[in-house]
MIFIVEX-715986 format. One record per residue (C-alpha): residue in three letters; z, x negated, y. Coordinates in steps of 0.5 Angstrom, whole numbers, plus 500, padded with zeros to 3 digits. Each point is the difference from the previous one (the first is absolute). Layout:
code / Z / X / Y
Ala / Z / X / Y
...
This chain:
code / Z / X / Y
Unk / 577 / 903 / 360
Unk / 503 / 507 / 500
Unk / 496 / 503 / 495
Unk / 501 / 494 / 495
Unk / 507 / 501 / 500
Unk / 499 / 507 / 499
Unk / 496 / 499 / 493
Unk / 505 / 495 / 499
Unk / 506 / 504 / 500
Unk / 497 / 506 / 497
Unk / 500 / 498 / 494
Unk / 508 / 498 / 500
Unk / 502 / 507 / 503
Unk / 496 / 503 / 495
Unk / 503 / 497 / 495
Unk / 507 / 500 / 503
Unk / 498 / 508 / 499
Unk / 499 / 501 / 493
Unk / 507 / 496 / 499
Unk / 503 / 504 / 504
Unk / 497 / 506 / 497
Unk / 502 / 497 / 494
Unk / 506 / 499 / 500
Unk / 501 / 507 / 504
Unk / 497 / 503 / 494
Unk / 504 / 497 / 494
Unk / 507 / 502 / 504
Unk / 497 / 507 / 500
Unk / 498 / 500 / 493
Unk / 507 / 497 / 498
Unk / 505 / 506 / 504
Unk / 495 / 504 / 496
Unk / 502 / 497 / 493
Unk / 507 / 500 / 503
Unk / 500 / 508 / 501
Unk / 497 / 501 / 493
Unk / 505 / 495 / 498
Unk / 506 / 504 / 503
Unk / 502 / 495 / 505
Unk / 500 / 500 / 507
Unk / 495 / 495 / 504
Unk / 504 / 500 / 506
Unk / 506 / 497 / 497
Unk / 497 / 495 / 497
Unk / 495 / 498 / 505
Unk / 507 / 500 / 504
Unk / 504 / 496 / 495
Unk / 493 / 495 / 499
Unk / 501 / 498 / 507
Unk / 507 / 499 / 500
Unk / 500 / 495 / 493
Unk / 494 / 496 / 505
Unk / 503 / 501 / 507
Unk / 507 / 502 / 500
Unk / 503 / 494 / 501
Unk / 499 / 492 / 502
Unk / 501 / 498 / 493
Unk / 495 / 506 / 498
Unk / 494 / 498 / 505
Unk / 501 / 493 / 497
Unk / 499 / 502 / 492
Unk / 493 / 504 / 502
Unk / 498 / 493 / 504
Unk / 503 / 497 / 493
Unk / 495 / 504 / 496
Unk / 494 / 500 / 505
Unk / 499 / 492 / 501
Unk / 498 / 499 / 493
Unk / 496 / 506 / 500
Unk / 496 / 497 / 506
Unk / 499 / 493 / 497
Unk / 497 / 503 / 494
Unk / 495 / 505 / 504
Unk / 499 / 495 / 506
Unk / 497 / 496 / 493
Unk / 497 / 507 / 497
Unk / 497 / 501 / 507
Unk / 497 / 493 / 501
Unk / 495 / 500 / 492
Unk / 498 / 507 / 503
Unk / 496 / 497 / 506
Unk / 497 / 497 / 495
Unk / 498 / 506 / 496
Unk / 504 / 497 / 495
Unk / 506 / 504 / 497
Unk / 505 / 495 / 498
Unk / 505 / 504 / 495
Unk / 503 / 494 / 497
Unk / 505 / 499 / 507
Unk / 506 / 503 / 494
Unk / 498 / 493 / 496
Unk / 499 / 494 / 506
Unk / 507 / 503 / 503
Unk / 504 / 499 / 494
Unk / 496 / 493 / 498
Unk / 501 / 499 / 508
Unk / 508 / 502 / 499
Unk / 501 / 495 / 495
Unk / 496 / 493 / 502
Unk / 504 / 501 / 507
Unk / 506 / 501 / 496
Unk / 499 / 495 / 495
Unk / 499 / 494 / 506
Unk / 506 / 502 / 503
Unk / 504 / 499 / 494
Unk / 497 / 493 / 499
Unk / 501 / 497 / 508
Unk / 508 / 503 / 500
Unk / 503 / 496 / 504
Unk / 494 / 499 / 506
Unk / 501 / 502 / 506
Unk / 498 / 508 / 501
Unk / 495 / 499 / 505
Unk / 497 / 496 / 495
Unk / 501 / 505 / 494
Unk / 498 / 506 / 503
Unk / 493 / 498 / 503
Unk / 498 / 496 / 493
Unk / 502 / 506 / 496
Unk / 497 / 505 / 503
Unk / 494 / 495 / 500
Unk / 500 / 499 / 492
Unk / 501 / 508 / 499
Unk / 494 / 501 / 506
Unk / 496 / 495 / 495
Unk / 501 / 504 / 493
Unk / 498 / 506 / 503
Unk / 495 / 497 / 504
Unk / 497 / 496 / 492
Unk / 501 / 507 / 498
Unk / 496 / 505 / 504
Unk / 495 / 494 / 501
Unk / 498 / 500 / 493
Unk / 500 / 507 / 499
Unk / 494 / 499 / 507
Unk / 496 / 494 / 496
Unk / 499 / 505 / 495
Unk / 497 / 505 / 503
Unk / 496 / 496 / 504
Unk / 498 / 494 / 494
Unk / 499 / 505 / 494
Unk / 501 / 506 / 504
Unk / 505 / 503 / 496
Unk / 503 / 507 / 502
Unk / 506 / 498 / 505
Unk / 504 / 506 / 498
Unk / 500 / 498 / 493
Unk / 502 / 493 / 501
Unk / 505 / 502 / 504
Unk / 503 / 505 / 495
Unk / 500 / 495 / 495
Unk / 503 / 494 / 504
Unk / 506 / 505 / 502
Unk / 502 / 500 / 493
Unk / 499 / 492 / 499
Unk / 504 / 497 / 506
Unk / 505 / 507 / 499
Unk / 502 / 498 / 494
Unk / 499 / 492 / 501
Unk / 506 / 501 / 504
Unk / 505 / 504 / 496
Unk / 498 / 495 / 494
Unk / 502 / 496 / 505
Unk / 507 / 502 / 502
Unk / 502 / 502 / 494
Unk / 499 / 493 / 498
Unk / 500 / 493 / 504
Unk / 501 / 503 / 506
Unk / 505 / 505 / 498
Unk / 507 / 499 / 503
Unk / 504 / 497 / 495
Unk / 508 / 503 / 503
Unk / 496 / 507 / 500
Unk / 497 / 505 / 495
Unk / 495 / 503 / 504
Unk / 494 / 498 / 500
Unk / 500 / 496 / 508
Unk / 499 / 493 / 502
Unk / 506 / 496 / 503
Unk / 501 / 502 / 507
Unk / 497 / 496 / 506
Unk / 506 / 499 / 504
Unk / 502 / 504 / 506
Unk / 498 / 494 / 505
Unk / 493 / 502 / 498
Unk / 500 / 507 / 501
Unk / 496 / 503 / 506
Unk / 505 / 502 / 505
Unk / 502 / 507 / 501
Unk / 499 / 505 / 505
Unk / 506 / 505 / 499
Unk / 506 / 497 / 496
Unk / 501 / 503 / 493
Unk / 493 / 503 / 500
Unk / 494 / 497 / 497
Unk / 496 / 500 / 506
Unk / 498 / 494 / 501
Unk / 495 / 495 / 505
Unk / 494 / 502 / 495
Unk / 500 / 505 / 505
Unk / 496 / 496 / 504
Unk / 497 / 496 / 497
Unk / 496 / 507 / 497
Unk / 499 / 501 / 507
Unk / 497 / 494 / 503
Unk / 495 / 501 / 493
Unk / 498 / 506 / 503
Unk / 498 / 497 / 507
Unk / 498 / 495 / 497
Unk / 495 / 504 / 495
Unk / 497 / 503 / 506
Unk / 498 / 495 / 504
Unk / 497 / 496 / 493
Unk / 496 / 507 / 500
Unk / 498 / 501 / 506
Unk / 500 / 493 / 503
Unk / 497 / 495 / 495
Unk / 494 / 498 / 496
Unk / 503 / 501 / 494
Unk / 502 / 506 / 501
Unk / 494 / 504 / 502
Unk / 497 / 496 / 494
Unk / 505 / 504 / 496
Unk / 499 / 506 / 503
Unk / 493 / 499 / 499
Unk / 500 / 499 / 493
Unk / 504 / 506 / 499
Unk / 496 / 505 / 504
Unk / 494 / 498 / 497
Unk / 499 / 494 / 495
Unk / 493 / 499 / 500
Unk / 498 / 500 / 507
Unk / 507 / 495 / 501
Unk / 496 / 497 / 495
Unk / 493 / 501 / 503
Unk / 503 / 496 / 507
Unk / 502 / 493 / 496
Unk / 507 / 502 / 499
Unk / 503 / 496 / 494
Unk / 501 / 507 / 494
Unk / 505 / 495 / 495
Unk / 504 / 496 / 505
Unk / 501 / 507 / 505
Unk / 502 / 503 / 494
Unk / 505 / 495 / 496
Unk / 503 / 499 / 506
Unk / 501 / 507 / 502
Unk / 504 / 501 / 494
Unk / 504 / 494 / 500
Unk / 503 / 502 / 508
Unk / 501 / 507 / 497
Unk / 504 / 496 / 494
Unk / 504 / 496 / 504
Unk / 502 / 506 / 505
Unk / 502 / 503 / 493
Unk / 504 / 495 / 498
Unk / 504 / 501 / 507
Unk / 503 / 506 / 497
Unk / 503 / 496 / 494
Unk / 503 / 493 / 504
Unk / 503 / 506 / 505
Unk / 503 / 504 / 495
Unk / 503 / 493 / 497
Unk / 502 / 497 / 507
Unk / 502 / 506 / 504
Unk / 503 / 505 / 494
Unk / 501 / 498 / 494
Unk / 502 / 491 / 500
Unk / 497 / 500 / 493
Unk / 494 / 502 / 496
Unk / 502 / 506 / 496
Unk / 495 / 502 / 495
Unk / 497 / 507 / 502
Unk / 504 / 499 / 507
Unk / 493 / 505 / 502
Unk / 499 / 507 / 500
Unk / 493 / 500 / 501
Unk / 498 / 497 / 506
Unk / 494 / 497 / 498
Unk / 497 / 507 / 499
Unk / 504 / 504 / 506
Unk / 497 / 494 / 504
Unk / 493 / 503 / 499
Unk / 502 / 508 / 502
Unk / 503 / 496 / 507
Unk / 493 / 497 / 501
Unk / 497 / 506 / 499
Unk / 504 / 505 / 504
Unk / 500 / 494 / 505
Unk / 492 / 500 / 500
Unk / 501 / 493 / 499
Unk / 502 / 498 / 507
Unk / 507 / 496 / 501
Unk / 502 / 505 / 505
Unk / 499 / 505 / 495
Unk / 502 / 497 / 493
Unk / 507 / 497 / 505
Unk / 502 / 508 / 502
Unk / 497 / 502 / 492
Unk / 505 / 495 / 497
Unk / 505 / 503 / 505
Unk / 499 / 507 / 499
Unk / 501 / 499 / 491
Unk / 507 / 496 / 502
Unk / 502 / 506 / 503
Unk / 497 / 505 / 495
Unk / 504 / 494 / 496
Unk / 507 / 499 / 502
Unk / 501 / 508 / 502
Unk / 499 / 502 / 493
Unk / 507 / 498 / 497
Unk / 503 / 504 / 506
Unk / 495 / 507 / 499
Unk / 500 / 499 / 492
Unk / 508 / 501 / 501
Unk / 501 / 504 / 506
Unk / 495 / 504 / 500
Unk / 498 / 499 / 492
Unk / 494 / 499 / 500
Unk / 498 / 495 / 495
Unk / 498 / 493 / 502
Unk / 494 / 501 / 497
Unk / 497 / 505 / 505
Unk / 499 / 493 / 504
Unk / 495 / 499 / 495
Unk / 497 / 506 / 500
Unk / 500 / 499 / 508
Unk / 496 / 493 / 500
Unk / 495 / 502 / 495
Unk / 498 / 507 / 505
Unk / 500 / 495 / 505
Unk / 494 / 496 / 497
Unk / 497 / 505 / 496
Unk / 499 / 504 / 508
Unk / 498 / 494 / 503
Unk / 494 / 497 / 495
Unk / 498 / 508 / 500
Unk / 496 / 498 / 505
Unk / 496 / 494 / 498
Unk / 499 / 504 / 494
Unk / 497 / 506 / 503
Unk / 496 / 494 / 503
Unk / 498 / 497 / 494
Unk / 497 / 506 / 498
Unk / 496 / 502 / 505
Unk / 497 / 494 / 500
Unk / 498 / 499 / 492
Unk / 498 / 508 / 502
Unk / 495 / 497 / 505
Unk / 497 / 495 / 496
């Protein structure tokens, strides 16, 4: 029994490795282009700390800026068991965002207890359709998930602008948003004056709750086998085209997550362009956190402090808030090293 969770747990530490190696390297070659630069590396390291952890309110905006991450990672991390890559999580987050908001808008007056459960249910759904619909593609016409990804990105992306800009604009606004949801139905916050809200465990208990799908159910093995080698999993009486359409539309429905969030723990309305880019950062957490919920919480943690310590470097230290993405990039580029020298040795073997 002591040699089983020895070959089980090898895999994780090994992985656990290159992160860290990863993430220490990227450091490194970021001073390095600081000192060329003529910056000092300690002082915006210092400075970068200090935006994420120097007070309550500063912890709090790290937390903030973490939680969507971990959702879209948690979803990016789940299609990659399946040897699927799901990079059109940026379009189910903003239809997901939208479905809630607009179900919300039309049950005003209803009990938030009702609302809240029912509106995340509707944007869960959207994104859920979206991703889904990328699965049966690949799976019936065996159509390239990443293309049709892309392309649905654009579709549902710029479905909703369309949207806020017309029906469902607010109309005592000129800014392209719905009406506001109301505040009885925004999720409760942890800190007062902060946008660190109760999705924080809701993204938590996901985590758990991916494990334990993983490592405790049938389902999940199904997945994972699915995703490790296709034609055995096939081979053994697995069934390919529901595994895969599922697959893809669990992980569009945890995408989805990041826009109802936004929406109900931040922003109280769907604004137009209201992400940044989580849908495509989602895929370098899942990444960096080796698609473990663990590894993609502390991933997501780790950007929302590269994040929220940016402003407080850039005019402290003044290094510019673009070298948080010369960061990140290094970090992705040093962790797939390692599969890609892999990769190689084995198209070099055959």
């Amino acid at each position: 029994m002591e040699v089983k969770r020895k070959n089980v747990a090898a895999p994780h530490l090994q992985d656990l490795f290159f992160s860290v190696i990863a993430i220490i390297l990227s450091l490194l070659v970021t001073a390095i282009i600081m000192l060329f630069s003529g910056y000092d590396p300690m002082e915006a390291a210092g400075a970068m700390l200090a935006g994420a952890f120097g007070s309550r309110n500063a912890v709090a905006t790290t937390l903030g800026k973490a939680v969507p991450l971990m959702f879209v990672g948690l979803a990016c991390a789940y299609s990659n068991k399946g040897g699927l890559f799901n990079i059109g999580c940026e379009g189910q987050l903003y239809i997901g965002g939208f479905a809630a908001t607009v179900t919300a808008l039309q049950m005003q007056g209803m009990p938030g207890t009702i609302v809240l459960p029912v509106s995340f249910a509707a944007g869960m759904l959207a994104g859920g359709i979206a991703g889904g619909l990328n699965g049966f593609l690949k799976a019936k016409l065996n159509l390239n998930e990443v293309l049709v990804a892309i392309m649905l990105n654009y579709i549902l992306r710029f479905f909703v602008s369309y949207c806020v800009h017309g029906p469902m604009q607010d109309p005592a606004s000129s800014v392209a948003q719905t009406a506001a949801v109301g505040d009885d139905y925004m999720l409760r916050k942890l800190i007062p004056k902060s946008q660190l809200t109760t999705a924080l465990f809701l993204a938590v208990i996901l985590a758990v709750l991916f494990y334990v799908f993983f490592r405790k159910t049938r389902a999940g093995f199904h997945i994972r086998a699915v995703g490790e080698n296709r034609g055995a999993a096939q081979a053994s009486g697995i069934g390919m085209t529901w595994t895969v359409i599922m697959t893809m539309a669990v992980s569009g429905a945890l995408a989805a997550l990041t826009g109802i969030t936004e929406v109900f723990g931040k922003t109280g309305k769907f604004v137009d362009g209201f992400s940044p880019g989580y849908g495509f950062t989602g895929i370098a957490v899942a990444v960096l956190g080796r698609n473990h919920p663990a590894g993609v919480l502390l991933s997501a943690l780790l950007f929302g402090i590269m994040e929220s310590g940016a402003m407080k470097m850039s005019y402290v230290a003044g290094v510019s808030t673009s070298m948080i993405k010369v960061m990140q990039g290094l970090v992705i580029l040093f962790v797939a090293t390692p599969e890609l020298v892999s990769f190689r040795k084995g198209r070099g073997s055959k």
